[in-house]
Structure formats: structure tokens, C-alpha cells
C-alpha positions, 0 to 999 in steps of 0.5 A: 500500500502507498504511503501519502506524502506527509507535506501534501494536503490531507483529503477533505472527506466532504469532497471540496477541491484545495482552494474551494471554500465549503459554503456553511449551511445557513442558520435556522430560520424562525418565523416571528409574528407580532406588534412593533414595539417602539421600545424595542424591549419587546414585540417584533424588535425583541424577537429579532434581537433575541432570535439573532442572540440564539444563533438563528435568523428571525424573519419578522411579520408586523401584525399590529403597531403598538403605542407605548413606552418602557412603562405602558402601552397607550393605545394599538393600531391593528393591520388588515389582515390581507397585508399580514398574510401578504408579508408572510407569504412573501417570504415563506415562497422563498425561505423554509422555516423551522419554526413559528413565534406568536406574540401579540396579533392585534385583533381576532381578525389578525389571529385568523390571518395568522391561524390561515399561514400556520395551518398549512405548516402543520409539522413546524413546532409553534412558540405562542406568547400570551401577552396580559392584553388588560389595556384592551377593552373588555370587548376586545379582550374577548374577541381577541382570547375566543379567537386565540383558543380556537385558531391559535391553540390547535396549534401550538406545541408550547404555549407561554405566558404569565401564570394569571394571564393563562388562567384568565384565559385558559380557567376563566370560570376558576373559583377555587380559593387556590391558583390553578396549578400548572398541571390544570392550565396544562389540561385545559390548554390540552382541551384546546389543542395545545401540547405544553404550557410554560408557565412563568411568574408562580408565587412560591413562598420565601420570594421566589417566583417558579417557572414551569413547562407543564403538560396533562399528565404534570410539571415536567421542568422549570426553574425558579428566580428570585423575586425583588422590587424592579420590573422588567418589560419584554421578558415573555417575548424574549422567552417565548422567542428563544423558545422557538429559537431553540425548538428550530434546530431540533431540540426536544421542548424540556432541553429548550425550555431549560436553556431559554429560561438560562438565557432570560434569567441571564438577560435579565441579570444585564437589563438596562433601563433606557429610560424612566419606565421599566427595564429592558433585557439585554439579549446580547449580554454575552457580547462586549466590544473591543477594549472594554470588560474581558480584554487582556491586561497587557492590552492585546487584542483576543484571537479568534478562536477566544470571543469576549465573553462578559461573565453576567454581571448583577444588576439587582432585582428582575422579576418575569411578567 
């Protein structure tokens, strides 16, 4: 048998000639439908913003144009929903998607655009965020949760959302003397279709807040925070949208939902507040740029293969709501 010539160049098993570069393949791609939010704290800047933190590409259709600040929202301006099927139709002739991102969708006919695109993917997993809509009217609270239990919910494999939030929708009648449990809103999002529910924002004692992905048969995982004084604004988004981040690149949802709550425990631990109203999660915490935190003390620069990576700093209290 010949021996190779050891200063020749060994074969490249994926069959690329010397001197052709071997294109990467490109990175998933998770479609986002939701409000632009001015602040940037949430909606579809924040899914844009958390989706490119995880490593994925966010392809984002507006459904509504939210007024408001980091404290409140004002008021909404809804889209026809001709022009929100258009947007995503557009780009789903062009691009795959792996997986789906529901936020806020601005009106029971925008949830019926919406619910029209996802049923003709029935095998790309769906994140669906449940925002408090409580600055709605009573009317438009209605309309907008019927539409959502009976277009969205079918099918959704995860549905996120703070623990009051999902039991004003999903148990409106509940008067027991006790919260709902994660396992009941799991039951009776399952009656809708739904396959899990991640439940954010349960009451524990000792100041804790618990975290729980839960289906029909029980809790299934979770992670606790502590509770203190500051409020975030954008914290569901920023979940729900690594999520689905997560979810696009095959991992199973008890895997994801553990490294999306890392990854919002850690945002939050770096958010910033960009103004007078709440604080904003910091999706790129990771990152810092030259010559600050994390660069060598002899004042070189880092080489490639060692990105800066900023250790999470505490910036006191974070709450999920």
C-alpha cells in the first residue's frame, strides 16, 4: 500500500477541491409574528434581537403597531389582515422555516390571518406568547382570547405566558380559593389543542417566583428566580422567542425550555433601563466590544478562536411578567 506524502494536503472527506471554500449551511430560520414595539424591549424588535442572540435568523411579520413606552402601552393600531398574510407569504415562497413565534396579533381578525399561514405548516413546532392584553377593552379582550383558543391553540406545541394571564384565559370560570396549578392550565390548554404550557411568574413562598413547562399528565421542568422590587418589560417575548429559537434546530421542548429560561434569567441579570419606565433585557449580554470588560491586561487584542465573553454581571432585582 502507498504511503501519502506527509507535506501534501490531507483529503477533505466532504469532497471540496484545495482552494474551494465549503459554503456553511445557513442558520435556522424562525418565523416571528407580532406588534412593533417602539421600545424595542419587546414585540417584533425583541424577537429579532433575541432570535439573532440564539444563533438563528428571525424573519419578522408586523401584525399590529403598538403605542407605548418602557412603562405602558397607550393605545394599538391593528393591520388588515390581507397585508399580514401578504408579508408572510412573501417570504415563506422563498425561505423554509423551522419554526413559528406568536406574540401579540392585534385583533381576532389578525389571529385568523395568522391561524390561515400556520395551518398549512402543520409539522413546524409553534412558540405562542400570551401577552396580559388588560389595556384592551373588555370587548376586545374577548374577541381577541375566543379567537386565540380556537385558531391559535390547535396549534401550538408550547404555549407561554404569565401564570394569571393563562388562567384568565385558559380557567376563566376558576373559583377555587387556590391558583390553578400548572398541571390544570396544562389540561385545559390540552382541551384546546395545545401540547405544553410554560408557565412563568408562580408565587412560591420565601420570594421566589417558579417557572414551569407543564403538560396533562404534570410539571415536567422549570426553574425558579428570585423575586425583588424592579420590573422588567419584554421578558415573555424574549422567552417565548428563544423558545422557538431553540425548538428550530431540533431540540426536544424540556432541553429548550431549560436553556431559554438560562438565557432570560441571564438577560435579565444585564437589563438596562433606557429610560424612566421599566427595564429592558439585554439579549446580547454575552457580547462586549473591543477594549472594554474581558480584554487582556497587557492590552492585546483576543484571537479568534477566544470571543469576549462578559461573565453576567448583577444588576439587582428582575422579576418575569
Amino acid at each position: 500500500m502507498s504511503r501519502q506524502d506527509p507535506t501534501s494536503p490531507a483529503p477533505d472527506p466532504t469532497g471540496t477541491q484545495p482552494g474551494e471554500e465549503q459554503e456553511s449551511p445557513p442558520p435556522a430560520c424562525v418565523m416571528s409574528f407580532n406588534a412593533s414595539d417602539p421600545s424595542g424591549a419587546g414585540g417584533s424588535a425583541g424577537d429579532v434581537a433575541t432570535i439573532a442572540a440564539m444563533g438563528a435568523h428571525a424573519l419578522p411579520v408586523v401584525t399590529a403597531i403598538v403605542m407605548r413606552d418602557t412603562a405602558e402601552v397607550f393605545d394599538h393600531q391593528t393591520l388588515d389582515g390581507d397585508c399580514i398574510v401578504e408579508q408572510a407569504r412573501s417570504i415563506l415562497e422563498d425561505v423554509p422555516v423551522a419554526a413559528w413565534k406568536v406574540g401579540f396579533l392585534g385583533s381576532a381578525e389578525g389571529i385568523s390571518s395568522v391561524a390561515e399561514v400556520l395551518s398549512d405548516y402543520p409539522d413546524v413546532p409553534l412558540v405562542a406568547y400570551l401577552p396580559s392584553i388588560a389595556w384592551l377593552d373588555e370587548e376586545q379582550q374577548q374577541s381577541y382570547l375566543d379567537a386565540f383558543r380556537e385558531l391559535v391553540l390547535p396549534q401550538t406545541l408550547v404555549l407561554v405566558g404569565n401564570h394569571k394571564t393563562l388562567s384568565d384565559c385558559l380557567l376563566p370560570e376558576w373559583d377555587a380559593d387556590r391558583p390553578a396549578s400548572p398541571r390544570e392550565l396544562a389540561v385545559a390548554a390540552h382541551q384546546h389543542g395545545a401540547a405544553h404550557v410554560l408557565v412563568t411568574g408562580i408565587s412560591l413562598p420565601n420570594q421566589y417566583l417558579d417557572n414551569v413547562l407543564a403538560g396533562p399528565q404534570g410539571a415536567i421542568t422549570g426553574e425558579k428566580f428570585e423575586r425583588f422590587e424592579a420590573s422588567f418589560v419584554g421578558a415573555g417575548d424574549t422567552l417565548s422567542a428563544a423558545l422557538a429559537a431553540l425548538l428550530s434546530v431540533g431540540s426536544e421542548p424540556h432541553d429548550a425550555v431549560g436553556e431559554a429560561l438560562a438565557f432570560l434569567d441571564q438577560s435579565l441579570e444585564a437589563g438596562f433601563r433606557p429610560g424612566m419606565g421599566n427595564v429592558v433585557p439585554d439579549r446580547f449580554f454575552w457580547a462586549l466590544p473591543p477594549g472594554e470588560e474581558g480584554a487582556p491586561e497587557d492590552g492585546s487584542e483576543p484571537s479568534a478562536e477566544e470571543p469576549r465573553i462578559e461573565e453576567p454581571t448583577t444588576r439587582g432585582p428582575r422579576r418575569i411578567h
